[in-house]
FIDORO-646957 format. One line per 4 residues: number of its first residue (from 1); for each residue x, y, z of N, C-alpha, C. Coordinates in pm, whole numbers. Last residue first. Layout:
N
NUM) X,Y,Z,X,Y,Z,X,Y,Z  ...
END
This chain:
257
257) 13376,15449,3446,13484,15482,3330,13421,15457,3191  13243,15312,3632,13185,15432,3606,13270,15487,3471  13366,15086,3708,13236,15063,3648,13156,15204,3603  13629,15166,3779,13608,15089,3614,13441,15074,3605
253) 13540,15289,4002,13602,15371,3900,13573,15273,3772  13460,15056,4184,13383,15157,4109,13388,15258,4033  13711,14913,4121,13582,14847,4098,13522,14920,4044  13887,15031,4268,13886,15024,4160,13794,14952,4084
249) 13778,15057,4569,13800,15176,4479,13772,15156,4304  13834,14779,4589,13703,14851,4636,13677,14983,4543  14132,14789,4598,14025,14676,4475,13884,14739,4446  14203,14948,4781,14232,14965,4664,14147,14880,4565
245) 14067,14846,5023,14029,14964,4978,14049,14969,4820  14313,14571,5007,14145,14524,4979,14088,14733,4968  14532,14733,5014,14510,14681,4900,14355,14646,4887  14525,15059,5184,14511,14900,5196,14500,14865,5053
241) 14731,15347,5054,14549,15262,5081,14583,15119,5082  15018,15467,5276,14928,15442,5152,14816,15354,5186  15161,15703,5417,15036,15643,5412,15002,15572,5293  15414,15849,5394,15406,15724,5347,15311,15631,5396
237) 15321,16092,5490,15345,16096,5384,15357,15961,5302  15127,16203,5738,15240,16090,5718,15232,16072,5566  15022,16453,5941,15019,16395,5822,15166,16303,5756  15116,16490,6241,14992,16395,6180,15046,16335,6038
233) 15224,16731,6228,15342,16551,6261,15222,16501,6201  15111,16936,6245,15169,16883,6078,15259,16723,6131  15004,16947,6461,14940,16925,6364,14999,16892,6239  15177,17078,6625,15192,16950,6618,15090,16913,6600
229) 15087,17406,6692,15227,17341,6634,15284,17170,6563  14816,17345,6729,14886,17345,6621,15006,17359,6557  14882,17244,6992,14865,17150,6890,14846,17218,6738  14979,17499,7085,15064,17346,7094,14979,17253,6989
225) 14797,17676,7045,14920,17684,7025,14970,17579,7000  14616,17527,7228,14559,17546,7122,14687,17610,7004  14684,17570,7474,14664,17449,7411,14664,17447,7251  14696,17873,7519,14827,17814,7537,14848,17646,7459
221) 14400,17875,7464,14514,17946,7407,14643,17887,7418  14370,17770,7739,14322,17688,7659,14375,17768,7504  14524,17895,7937,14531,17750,7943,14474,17699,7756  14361,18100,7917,14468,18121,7849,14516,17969,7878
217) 14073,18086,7993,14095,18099,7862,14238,18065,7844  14019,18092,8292,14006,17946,8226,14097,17948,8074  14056,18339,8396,14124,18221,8496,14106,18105,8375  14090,18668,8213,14065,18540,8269,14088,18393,8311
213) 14297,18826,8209,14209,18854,8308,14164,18709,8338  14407,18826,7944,14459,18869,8087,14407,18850,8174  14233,18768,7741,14343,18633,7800,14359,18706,7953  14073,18995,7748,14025,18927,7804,14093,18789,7824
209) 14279,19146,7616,14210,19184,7735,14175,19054,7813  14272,19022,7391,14406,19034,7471,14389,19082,7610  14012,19017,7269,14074,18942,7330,14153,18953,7422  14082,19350,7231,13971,19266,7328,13997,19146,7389
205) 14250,19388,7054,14253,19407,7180,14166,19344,7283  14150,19221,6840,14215,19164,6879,14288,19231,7016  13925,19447,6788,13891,19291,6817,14018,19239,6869  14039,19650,6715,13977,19649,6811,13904,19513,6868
201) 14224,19517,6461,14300,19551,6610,14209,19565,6701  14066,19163,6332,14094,19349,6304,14138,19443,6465  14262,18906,6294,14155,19013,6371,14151,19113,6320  14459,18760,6234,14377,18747,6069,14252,18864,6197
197) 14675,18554,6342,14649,18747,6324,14586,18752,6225  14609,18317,6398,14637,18343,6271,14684,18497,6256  14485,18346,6675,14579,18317,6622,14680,18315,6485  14241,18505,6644,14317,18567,6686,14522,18488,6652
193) 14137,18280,6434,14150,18398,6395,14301,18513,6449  14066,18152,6754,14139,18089,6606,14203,18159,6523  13936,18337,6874,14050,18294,6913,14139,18214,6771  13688,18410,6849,13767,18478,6785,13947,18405,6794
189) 13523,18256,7052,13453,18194,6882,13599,18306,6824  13652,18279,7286,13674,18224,7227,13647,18203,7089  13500,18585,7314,13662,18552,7283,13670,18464,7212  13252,18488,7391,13257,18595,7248,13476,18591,7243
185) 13294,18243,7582,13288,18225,7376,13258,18333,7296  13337,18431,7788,13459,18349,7720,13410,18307,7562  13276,18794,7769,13178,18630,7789,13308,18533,7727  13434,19057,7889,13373,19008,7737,13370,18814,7794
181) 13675,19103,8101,13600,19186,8017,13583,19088,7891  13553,18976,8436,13671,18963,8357,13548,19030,8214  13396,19035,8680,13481,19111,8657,13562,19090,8526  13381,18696,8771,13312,18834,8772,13444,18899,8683
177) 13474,18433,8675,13496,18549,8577,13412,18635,8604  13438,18281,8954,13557,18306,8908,13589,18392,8772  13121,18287,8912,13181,18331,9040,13366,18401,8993  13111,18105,8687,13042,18252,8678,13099,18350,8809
173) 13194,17885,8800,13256,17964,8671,13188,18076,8652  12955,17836,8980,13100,17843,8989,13200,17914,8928  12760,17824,8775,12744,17889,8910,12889,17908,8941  12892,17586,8623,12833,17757,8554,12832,17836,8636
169) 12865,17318,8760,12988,17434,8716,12971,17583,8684  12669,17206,8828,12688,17309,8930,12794,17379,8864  12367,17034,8657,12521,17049,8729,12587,17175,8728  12122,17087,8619,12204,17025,8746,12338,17040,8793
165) 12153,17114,8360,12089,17233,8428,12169,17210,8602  12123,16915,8227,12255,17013,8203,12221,17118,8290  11916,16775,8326,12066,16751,8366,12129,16800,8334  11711,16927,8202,11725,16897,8308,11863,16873,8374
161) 11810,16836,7879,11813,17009,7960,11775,16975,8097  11743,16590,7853,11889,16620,7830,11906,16793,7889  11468,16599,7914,11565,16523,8041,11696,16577,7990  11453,16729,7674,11340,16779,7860,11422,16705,7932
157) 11509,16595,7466,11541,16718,7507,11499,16749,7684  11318,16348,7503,11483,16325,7544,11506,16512,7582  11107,16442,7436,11120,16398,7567,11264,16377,7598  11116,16542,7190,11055,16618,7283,11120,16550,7399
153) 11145,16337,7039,11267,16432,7066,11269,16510,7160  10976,16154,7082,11091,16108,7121,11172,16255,7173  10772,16298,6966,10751,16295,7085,10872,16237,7168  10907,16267,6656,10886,16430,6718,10894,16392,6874
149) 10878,16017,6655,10972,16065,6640,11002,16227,6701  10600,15987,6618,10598,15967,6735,10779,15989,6744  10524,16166,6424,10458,16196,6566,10537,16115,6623  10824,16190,6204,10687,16153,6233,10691,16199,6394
145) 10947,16507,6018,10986,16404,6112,10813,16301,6171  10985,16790,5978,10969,16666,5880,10954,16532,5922  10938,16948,6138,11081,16931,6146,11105,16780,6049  10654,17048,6114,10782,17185,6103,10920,17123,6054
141) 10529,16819,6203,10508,16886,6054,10623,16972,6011  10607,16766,6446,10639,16678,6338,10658,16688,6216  10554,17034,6559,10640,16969,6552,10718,16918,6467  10249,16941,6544,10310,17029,6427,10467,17067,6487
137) 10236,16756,6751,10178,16742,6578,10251,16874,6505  10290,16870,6940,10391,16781,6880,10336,16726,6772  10225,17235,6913,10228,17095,6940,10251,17021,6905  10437,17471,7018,10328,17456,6908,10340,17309,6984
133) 10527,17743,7209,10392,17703,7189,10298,17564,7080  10752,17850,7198,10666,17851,7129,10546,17803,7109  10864,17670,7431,10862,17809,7452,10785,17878,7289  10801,17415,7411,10763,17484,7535,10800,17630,7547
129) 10830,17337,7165,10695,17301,7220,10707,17422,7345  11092,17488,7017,10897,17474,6987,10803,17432,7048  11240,17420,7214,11222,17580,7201,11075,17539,7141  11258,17140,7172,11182,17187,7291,11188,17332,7291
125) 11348,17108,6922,11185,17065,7020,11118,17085,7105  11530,17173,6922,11404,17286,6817,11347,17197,6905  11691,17052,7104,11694,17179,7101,11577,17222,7031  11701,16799,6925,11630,16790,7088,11640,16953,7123
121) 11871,16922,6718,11699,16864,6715,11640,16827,6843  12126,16969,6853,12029,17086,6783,11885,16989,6794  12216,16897,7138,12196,16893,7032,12088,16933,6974  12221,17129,7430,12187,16996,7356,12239,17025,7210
117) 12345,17369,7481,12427,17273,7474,12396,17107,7439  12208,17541,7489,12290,17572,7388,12355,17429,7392  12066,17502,7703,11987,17502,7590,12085,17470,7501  12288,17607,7924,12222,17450,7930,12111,17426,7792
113) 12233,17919,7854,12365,17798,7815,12372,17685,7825  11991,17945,7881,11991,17958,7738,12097,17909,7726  11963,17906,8193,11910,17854,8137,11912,17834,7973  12150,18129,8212,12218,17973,8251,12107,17924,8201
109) 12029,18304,8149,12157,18296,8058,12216,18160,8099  11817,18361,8330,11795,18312,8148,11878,18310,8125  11805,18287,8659,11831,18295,8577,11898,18290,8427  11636,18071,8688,11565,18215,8729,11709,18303,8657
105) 11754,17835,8649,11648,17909,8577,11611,18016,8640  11895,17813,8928,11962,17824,8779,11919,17862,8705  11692,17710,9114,11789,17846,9178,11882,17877,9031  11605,17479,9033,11511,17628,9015,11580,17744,9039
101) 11815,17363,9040,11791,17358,8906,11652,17512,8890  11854,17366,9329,11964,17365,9226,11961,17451,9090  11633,17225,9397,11639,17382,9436,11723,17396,9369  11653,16964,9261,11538,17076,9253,11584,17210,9308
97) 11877,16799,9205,11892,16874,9341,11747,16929,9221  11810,16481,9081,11887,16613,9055,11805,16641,9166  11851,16142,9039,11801,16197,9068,11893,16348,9047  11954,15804,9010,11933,15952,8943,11837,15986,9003
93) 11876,15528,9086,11949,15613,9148,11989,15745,9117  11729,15375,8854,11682,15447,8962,11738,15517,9073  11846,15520,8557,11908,15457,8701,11762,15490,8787  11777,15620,8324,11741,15517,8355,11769,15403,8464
89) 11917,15871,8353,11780,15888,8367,11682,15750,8375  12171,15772,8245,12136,15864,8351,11987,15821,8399  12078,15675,8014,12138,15565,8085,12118,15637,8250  12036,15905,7867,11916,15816,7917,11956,15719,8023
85) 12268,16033,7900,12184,16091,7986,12126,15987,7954  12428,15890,7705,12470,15900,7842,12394,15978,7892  12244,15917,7440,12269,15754,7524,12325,15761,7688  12317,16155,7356,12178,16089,7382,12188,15984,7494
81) 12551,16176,7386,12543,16251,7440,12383,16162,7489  12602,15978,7174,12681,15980,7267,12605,16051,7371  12420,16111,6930,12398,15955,6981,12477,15923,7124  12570,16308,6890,12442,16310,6923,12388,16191,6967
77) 12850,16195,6792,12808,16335,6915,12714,16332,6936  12738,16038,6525,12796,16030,6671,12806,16056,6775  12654,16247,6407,12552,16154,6410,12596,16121,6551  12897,16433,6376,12722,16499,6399,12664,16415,6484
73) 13063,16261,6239,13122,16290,6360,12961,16351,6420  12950,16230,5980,12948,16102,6038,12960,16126,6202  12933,16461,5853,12799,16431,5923,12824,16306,5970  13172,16522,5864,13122,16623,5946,13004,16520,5967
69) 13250,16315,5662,13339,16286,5793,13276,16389,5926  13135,16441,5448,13089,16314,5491,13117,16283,5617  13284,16669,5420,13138,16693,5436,13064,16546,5475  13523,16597,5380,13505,16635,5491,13366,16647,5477
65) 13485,16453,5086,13525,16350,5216,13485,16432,5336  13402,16674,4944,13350,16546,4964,13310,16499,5096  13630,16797,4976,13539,16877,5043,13455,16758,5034  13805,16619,4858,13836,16691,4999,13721,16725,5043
61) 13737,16668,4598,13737,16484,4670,13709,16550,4820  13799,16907,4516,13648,16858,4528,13645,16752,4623  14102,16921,4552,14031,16989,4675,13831,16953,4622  14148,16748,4366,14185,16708,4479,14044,16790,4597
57) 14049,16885,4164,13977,16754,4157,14026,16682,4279  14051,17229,4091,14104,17082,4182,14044,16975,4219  13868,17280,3771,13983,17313,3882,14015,17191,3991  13544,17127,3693,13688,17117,3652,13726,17203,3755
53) 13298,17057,3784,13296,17135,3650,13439,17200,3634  13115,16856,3904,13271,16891,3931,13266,16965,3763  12874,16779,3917,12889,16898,3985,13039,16910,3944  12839,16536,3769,12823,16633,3691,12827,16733,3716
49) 12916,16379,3936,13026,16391,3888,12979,16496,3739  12791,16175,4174,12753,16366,4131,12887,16393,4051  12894,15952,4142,12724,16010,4171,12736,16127,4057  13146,16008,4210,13071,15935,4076,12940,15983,4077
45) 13139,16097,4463,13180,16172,4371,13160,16132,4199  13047,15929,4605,12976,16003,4577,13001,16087,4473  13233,15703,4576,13113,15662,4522,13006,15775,4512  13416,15801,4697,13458,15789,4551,13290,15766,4524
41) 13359,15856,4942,13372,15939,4885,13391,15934,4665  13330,15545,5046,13212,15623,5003,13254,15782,4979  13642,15513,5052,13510,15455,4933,13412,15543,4969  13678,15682,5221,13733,15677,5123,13642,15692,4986
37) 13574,15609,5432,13520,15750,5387,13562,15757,5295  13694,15346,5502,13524,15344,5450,13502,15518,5384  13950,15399,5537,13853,15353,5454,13759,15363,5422  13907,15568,5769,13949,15623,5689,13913,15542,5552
33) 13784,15317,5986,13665,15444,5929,13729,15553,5811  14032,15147,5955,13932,15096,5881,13787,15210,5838  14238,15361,6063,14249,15261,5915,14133,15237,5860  14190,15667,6236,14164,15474,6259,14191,15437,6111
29) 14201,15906,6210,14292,15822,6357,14242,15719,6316  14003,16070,6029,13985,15993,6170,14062,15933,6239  14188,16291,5982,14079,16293,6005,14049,16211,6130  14420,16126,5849,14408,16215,5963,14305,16268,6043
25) 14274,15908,5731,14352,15873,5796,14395,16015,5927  14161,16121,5497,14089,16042,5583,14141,16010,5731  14471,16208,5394,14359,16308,5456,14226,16250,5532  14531,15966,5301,14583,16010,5357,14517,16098,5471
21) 14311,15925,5099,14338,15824,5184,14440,15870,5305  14420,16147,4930,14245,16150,4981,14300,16013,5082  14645,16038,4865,14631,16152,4926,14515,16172,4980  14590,15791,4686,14646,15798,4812,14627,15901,4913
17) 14329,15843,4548,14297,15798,4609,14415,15787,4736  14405,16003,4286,14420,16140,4415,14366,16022,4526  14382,15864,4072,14511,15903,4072,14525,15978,4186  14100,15793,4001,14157,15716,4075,14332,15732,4127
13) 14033,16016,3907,14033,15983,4048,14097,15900,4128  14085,15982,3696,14188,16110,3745,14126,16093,3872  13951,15825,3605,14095,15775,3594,14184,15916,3672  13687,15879,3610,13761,15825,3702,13902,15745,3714
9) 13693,16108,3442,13724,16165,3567,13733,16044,3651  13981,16003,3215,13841,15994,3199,13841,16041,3371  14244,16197,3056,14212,16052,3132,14070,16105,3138  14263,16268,2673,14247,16342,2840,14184,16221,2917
5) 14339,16168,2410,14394,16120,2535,14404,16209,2647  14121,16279,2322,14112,16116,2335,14238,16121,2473  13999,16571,2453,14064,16501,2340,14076,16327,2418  13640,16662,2531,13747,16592,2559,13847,16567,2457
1) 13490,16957,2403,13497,16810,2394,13636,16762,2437
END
């Protein structure tokens, strides 16, 4: 049982709103979407304030906020990507090379890297309809989603893999890493790691192999250095929360207290 004078959890929230306001602010680069994740972090964390079963009441807010800020950035990326191929596909001046796109599918690794690169739910739609076989009724059923939502997804996927198919870099970039040892994202997915020295040595030879050799990776190693060197300028210490956030905040702390 609480003693009387242990603060209440939204008095100890309301004590981590600069720093959580802070960590928004880096996140997103803007004032007003660091706000809003703010508040709707406080408001979830009231919610569910029967999951916090005590240790860092900072690092809970945190994981909060980033789990909100992941599916806000998700929604976005997918809506972006959506919107600049239909706009594509809604020119009557679009069009793609056919021999291009048949001379690419023949072969499956350019066809499974133009896959890889929709977004996931225009991705199950079309691995399920056209390479599993099922139909956009059960589709709908598999991915919870209605018929005619399913038939959306179906159809955007089929034009969003068409045009990733079109374009000619892969052919190219496949030309300039004959010969180089290990696929750039089995490096790259290690590269982070490799930075940290957190590899185990036959892994981190590999890489090292494969910076040497290849024409695109070490540019992007060399980047990837630099900004995390100049990742800690970000965080600004004399961030503090707008006053209208602050009222917002304190509203729903006193109505949950």
């Amino acid at each position: 049982m609480e003693s009387p004078d242990t603060p209440s959890l939204a008095e100890q929230i309301s004590a981590e709103i600069d720093p959580l306001y802070r960590f928004a602010l880096s996140l997103s680069g803007d004032p007003s979407r660091a706000a809003d994740l703010v508040q709707d972090t406080v408001v979830r964390a009231i919610e569910r304030q029967d999951q916090y079963h005590g240790g860092s009441l900072r690092a809970w807010l945190k994981r909060i906020l980033h789990n909100l800020a992941v599916d806000r950035a998700r929604r976005a990326s997918h809506e972006m990507v959506v919107e600049r191929v239909e706009d594509l596909w809604r020119s009557d001046d679009y069009t793609v090379d056919t021999a291009d796109v048949v001379a690419r599918i023949a072969d499956l690794e350019d066809l499974r890297d133009a896959l890889e690169s929709l977004p996931f739910i225009y991705r199950a739609a079309v691995v399920l309809h056209d390479a599993e076989g099922h139909t956009v009724a059960e589709i709908a059923d598999i991915t919870g989603v209605s018929l005619p939502a399913a038939k959306q997804r179906l159809r955007r996927g089929r034009m969003m893999l068409v045009s990733a198919l079109d374009e000619k870099s892969t052919a190219r970039s496949r030309a300039l890493h004959k010969g180089v040892p290990m696929r750039c994202w089995d490096a790259r997915q290690h590269i982070s790691e490799y930075l940290d020295g957190a590899l185990d040595e036959s892994t981190a030879r590999a890489v090292e192999a494969h910076l040497a050799h290849c024409p695109t990776c070490p540019p992007l190693y060399a980047a990837l250095v630099s900004v995390q060197n100049r990742m800690d300028d970000l965080r600004d210490p004399d961030s503090v929360v707008p006053p209208d956030l602050s009222d917002k905040i304190e509203a729903h702390l006193s109505g949950a207290g």
